[in-house]
C-alpha positions in Angstrom: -85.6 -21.0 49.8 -89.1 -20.8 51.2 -90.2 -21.0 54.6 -87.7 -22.7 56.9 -88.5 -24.6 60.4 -86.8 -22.6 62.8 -84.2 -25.0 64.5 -83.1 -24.0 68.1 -79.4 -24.2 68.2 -78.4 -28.0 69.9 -75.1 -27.7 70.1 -72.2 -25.9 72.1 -69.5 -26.6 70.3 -67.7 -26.0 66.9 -64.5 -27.8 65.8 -62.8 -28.6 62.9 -60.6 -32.0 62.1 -58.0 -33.0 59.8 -59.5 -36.2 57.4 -57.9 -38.0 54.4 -60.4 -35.9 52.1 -60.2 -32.9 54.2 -61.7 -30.9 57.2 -64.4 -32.1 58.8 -66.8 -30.1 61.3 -68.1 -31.3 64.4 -71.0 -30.0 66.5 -70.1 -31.5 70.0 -67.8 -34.1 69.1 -70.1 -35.3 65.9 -69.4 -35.2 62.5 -72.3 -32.3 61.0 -74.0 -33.9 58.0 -75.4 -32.3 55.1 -78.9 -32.4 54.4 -78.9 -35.7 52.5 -76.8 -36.9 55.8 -73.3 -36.7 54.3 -70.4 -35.7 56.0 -69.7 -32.2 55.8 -65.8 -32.6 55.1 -64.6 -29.7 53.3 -61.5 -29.3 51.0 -59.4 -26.7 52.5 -58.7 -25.3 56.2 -59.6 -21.9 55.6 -63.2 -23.0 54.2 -63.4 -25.0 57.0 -63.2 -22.3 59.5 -65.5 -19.9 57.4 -67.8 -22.6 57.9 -67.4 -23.5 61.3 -67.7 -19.5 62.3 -70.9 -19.4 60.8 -72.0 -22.6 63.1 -70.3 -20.9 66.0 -72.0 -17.5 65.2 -75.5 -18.9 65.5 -77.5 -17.4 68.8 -80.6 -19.7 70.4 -81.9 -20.3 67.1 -80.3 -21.6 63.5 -81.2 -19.6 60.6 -79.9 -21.4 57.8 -79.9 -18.2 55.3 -77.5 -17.0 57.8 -75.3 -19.9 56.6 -74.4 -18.9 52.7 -70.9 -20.6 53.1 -72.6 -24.2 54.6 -75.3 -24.0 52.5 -72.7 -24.1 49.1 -70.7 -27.1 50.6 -74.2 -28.6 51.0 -75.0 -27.8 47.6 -71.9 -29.6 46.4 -71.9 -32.3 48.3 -75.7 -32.8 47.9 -76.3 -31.9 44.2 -73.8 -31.3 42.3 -71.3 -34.5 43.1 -74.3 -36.8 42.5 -75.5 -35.0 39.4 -72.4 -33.2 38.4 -73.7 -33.1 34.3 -77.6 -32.5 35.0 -75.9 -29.3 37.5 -73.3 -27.8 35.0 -75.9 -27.7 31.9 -77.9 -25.7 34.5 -75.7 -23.2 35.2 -74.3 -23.7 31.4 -77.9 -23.2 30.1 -77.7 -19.2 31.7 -74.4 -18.4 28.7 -77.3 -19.0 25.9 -79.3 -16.1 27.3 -76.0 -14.1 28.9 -77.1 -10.4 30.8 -74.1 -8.9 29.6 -75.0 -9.9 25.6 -79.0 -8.4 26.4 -78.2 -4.5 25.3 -80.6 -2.1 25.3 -81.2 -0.3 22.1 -81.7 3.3 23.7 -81.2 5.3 25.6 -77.7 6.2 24.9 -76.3 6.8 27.8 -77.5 3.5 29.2 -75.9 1.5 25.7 -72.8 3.3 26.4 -72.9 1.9 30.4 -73.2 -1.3 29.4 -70.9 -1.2 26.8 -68.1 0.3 29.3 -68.8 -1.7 32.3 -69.9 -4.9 30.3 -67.7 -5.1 27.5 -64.6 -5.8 29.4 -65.7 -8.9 31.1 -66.7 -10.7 27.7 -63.3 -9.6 26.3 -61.5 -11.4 29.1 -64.2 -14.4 28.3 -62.9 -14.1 24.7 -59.0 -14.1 25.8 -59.6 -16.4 29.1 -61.8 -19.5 27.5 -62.0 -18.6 23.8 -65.8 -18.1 23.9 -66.6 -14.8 21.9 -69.8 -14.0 22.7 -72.2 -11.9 20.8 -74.4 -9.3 22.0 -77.4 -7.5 20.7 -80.6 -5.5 21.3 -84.0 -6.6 22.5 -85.9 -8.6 24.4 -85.3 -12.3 23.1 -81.9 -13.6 23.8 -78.9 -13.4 21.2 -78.3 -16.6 19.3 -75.0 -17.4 20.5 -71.6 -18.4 18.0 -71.7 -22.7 18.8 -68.0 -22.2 19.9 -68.4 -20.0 22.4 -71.5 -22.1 24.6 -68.7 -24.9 23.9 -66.2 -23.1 25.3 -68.0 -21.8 28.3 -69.6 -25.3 28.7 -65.7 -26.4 28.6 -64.9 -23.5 31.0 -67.6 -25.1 33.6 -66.3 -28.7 33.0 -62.9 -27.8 34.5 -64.4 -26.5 37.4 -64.2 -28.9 40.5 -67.3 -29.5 42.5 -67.1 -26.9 45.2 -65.9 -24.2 43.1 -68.9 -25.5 39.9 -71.6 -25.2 43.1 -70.4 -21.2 43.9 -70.8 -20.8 39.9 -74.7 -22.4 40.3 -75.4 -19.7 43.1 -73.5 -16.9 41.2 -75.3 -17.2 37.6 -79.0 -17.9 39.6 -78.4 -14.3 41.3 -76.8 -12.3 38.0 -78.2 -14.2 35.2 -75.0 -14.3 33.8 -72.6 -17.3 32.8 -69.6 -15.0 32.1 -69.9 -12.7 35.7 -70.1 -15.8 37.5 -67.0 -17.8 35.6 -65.2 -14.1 36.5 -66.3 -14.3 40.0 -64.9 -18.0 40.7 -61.5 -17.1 38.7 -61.2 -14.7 41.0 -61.4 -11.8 38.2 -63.5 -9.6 39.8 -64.8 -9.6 43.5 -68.6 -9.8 44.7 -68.8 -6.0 45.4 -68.2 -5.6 41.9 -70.0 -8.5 40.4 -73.2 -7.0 42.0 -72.6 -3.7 40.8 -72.2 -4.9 37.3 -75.6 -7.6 37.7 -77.6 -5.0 38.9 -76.6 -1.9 36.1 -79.6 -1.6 34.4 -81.5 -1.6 37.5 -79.3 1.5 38.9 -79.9 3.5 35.9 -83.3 3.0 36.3 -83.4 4.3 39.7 -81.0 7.6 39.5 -83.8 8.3 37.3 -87.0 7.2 38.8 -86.3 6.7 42.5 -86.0 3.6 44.5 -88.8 1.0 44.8 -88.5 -0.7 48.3 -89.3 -4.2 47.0 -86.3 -4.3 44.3 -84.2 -2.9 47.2 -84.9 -6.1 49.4 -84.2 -8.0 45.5 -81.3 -6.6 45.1 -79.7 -7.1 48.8 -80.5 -11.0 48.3 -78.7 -10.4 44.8 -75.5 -8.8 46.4 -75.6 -11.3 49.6 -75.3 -14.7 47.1 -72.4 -13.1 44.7 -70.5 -11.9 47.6 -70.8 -15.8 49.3 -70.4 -17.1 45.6 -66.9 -15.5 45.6 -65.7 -15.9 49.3 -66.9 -19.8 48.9 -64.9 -19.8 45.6 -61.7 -18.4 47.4 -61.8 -20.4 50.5 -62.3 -23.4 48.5 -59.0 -23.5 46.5 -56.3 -25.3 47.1 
């Protein structure tokens, strides 16, 4: 994200109107635009008001990583309706080197975590899109069966462009393909999405103790799957 102007807030108002394509908001009266200067007209009521409450929420100054939920519809509208292929083989791209296929080879204890907490989302990969992933130990990433990027790539295609831009956000923060598809299906929540993204990490520290930079890591980590999966819900119809 970077370093952001700091914005004071220019509006007093939030509202939300009914359009042929959807809800729009409005800051005073006039339609918000996204960054590219789009209106922000979002698919469904509920997301809408998410939105709109993190507009209304803003004290004397905007701070835009306060905003997860605008900064997704921005995303979609910006990026990914534009660009829709160059976007999904971006977020595709993350199944050829999938987290939950990187196993450690030892200890095993740790093996037998991931196996347990791991295992079950790519059997519900397997049995949901027909991608059967394989997994392995070491550093390099596991050469994946054809079928199953296919299928996952297939998986992504289906997608529409709101829920395909909560998938983008969800695979940057785990690495993983599969725990973001489970996220947007609504398999598994962000709570538990950032508990299994961050498992080797937790090992680490019951051992070794807590580092205070991966703490501030992992908090951005948990913040983008739980948005990721609230975006995703709001946004169906």
């Amino acid at each position: 994200m970077g370093h952001m102007r700091t914005l004071k807030r220019f509006y007093t108002g939030v509202s939300i109107r009914p359009k042929p394509a959807g809800f729009e908001i409005a800051l005073d009266g006039r339609p918000m635009r996204t960054p590219l200067g789009l209106a922000l007209v979002l698919p469904t009521e509920a997301l809408a008001a998410a939105v709109a409450a993190e507009w209304e929420a803003q004290k004397a100054e905007i701070v835009p990583a306060a905003m997860p939920l605008t900064q997704i519809a921005s995303t979609a509208l910006d990026r990914v309706s534009p660009n829709r292929e160059y976007f999904r083989a971006a977020v595709a791209a993350y199944g050829r080197s999938d987290l939950l296929c990187q196993r450690a080879a030892a200890p095993a204890d740790l093996v037998r975590r991931q196996e347990d907490q791991w295992g079950p989302l790519l059997g519900w990969a397997a049995a949901r899109f027909g991608a059967r992933l394989a997994v392995g130990a070491g550093v390099m990433p596991i050469a994946q069966p054809i079928e199953a990027v296919v299928a996952l790539e297939a998986a992504l295609a289906g997608l529409d462009d709101w829920t395909l831009a909560a998938a983008g956000v969800a695979t940057a923060a785990s690495e993983s393909l599969v725990l973001a598809l489970a996220v947007v299906d609504g398999r598994i929540g962000g709570e538990e999405a950032f508990a299994l993204a961050v498992l080797d990490e937790v090992w680490q520290n019951e051992r070794w103790g807590e580092d205070r930079e991966a703490v501030a890591r992992r908090n951005a980590i948990a913040a983008d799957l739980a948005a990721a999966a609230r975006f995703a819900r709001l946004s169906r119809r």
